[in-house]
Structures are given as structure tokens and as C-alpha cells.
C-alpha positions as CSV (number, residue, x, y, z in Angstrom):
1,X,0.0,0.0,0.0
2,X,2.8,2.4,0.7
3,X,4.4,1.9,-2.6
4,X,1.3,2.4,-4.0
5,X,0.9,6.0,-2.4
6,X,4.3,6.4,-3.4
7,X,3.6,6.4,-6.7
8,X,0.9,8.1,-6.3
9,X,2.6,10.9,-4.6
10,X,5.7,10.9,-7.5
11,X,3.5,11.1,-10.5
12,X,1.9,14.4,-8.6
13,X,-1.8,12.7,-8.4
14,X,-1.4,13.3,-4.0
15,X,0.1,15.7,-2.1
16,X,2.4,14.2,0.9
17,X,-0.4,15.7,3.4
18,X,-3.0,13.9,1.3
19,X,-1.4,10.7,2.1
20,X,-0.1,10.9,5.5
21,X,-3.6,11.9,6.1
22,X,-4.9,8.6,4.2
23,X,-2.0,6.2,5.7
24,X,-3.8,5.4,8.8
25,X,-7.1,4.7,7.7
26,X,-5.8,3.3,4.5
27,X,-5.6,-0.4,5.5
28,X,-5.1,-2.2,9.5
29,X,-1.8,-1.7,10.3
30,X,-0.5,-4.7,12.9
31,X,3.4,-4.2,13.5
32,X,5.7,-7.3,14.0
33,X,8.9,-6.1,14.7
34,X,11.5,-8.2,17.5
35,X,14.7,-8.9,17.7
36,X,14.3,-12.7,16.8
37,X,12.2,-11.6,13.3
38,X,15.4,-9.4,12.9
39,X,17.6,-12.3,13.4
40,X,15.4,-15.1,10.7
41,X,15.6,-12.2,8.4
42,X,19.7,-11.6,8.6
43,X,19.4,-15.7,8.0
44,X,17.6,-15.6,4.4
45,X,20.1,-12.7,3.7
46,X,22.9,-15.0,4.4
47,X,21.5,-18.3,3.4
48,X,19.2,-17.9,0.2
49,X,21.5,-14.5,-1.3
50,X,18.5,-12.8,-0.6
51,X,18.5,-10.1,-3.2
52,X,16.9,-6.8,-0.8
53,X,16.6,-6.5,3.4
54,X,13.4,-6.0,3.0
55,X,12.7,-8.9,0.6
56,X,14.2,-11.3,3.5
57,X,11.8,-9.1,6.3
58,X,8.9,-10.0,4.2
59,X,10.1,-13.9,3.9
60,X,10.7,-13.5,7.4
61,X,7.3,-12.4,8.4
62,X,5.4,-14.6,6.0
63,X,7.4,-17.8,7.3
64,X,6.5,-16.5,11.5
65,X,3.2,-16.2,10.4
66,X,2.4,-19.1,8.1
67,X,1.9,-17.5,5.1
68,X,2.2,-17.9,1.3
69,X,4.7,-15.4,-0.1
70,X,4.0,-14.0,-3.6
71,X,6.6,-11.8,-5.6
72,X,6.8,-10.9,-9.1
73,X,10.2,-10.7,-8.2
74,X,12.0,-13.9,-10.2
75,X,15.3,-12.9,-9.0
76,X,13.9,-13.7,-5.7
77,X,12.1,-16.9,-6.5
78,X,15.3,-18.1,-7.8
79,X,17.3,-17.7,-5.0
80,X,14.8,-19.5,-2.3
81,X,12.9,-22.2,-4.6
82,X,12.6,-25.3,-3.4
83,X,14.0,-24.8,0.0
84,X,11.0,-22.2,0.7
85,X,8.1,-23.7,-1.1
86,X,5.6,-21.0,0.0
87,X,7.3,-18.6,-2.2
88,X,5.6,-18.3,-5.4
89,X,6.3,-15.6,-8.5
90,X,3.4,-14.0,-10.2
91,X,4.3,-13.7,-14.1
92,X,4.2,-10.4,-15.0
């Protein structure tokens, strides 16, 4: 969603007021953020050559929390297919 508004915001459609104002009502926001999330992400840096932090955070999350990870990303894929099987790319 924030990339979304981000784009949003670059292409001059919203002003940053506009969507600081929106943020908050935009979607539920529930934080997960510890130090042993921190640590499981540093690990699918190291061990899959991970290609972003924030690609392994989101790997990281979807593993704690039993969820399917999809990516358009193939760069990703490639790097953590089979050992993470929950990992899927959309074609696009």
C-alpha cells in the first residue's frame, strides 16, 4: 500500500499531506517487529543470497506467520525455490 501511495505521490496525483492523512485509515496496520524476526531475516540474507533487506523481512514475516509469499520478483524466487516452497512468483 505504501508503494502504492508512493507512486501516487511521484506522479503528482497526491500531495504528501494527502497521504499521510490517508496512511492510517488506508488499511489495518499490525506491526511485528522483535529482535528474533530481525535475526530469521539476517538468516535468508545470508543463506538464500536474498537479493533486498526488505525482501528477507517480508520472507521473514510470511514464514512467522504461516503464510504464502508471492513476488513478481523472479530474481527472488530463484534464490529461495525449493528450499522455501511457500514462495511463489506471479508472471508479470
Amino acid at each position: 500500500m505504501t508503494s502504492a501511495f508512493h507512486r501516487h505521490h511521484r506522479s503528482g496525483e497526491r500531495s504528501i499531506e494527502a497521504i499521510l492523512s490517508a496512511l492510517p485509515d488506508a488499511f489495518p496496520v499490525e506491526r511485528h517487529s522483535d529482535r528474533e524476526l530481525q535475526r530469521r531475516a539476517f538468516r535468508f540474507t545470508a543463506g538464500f543470497s536474498v537479493p533486498t533487506a526488505s525482501d528477507a523481512h517480508h520472507l521473514s514475516l510470511a514464514d512467522r506467520l504461516g503464510a504464502d509469499r508471492w513476488t513478481t520478483d523472479r530474481k527472488l524466487t530463484d534464490a529461495v525455490r525449493p528450499a522455501l516452497p511457500w514462495v511463489y512468483r506471479v508472471a508479470g
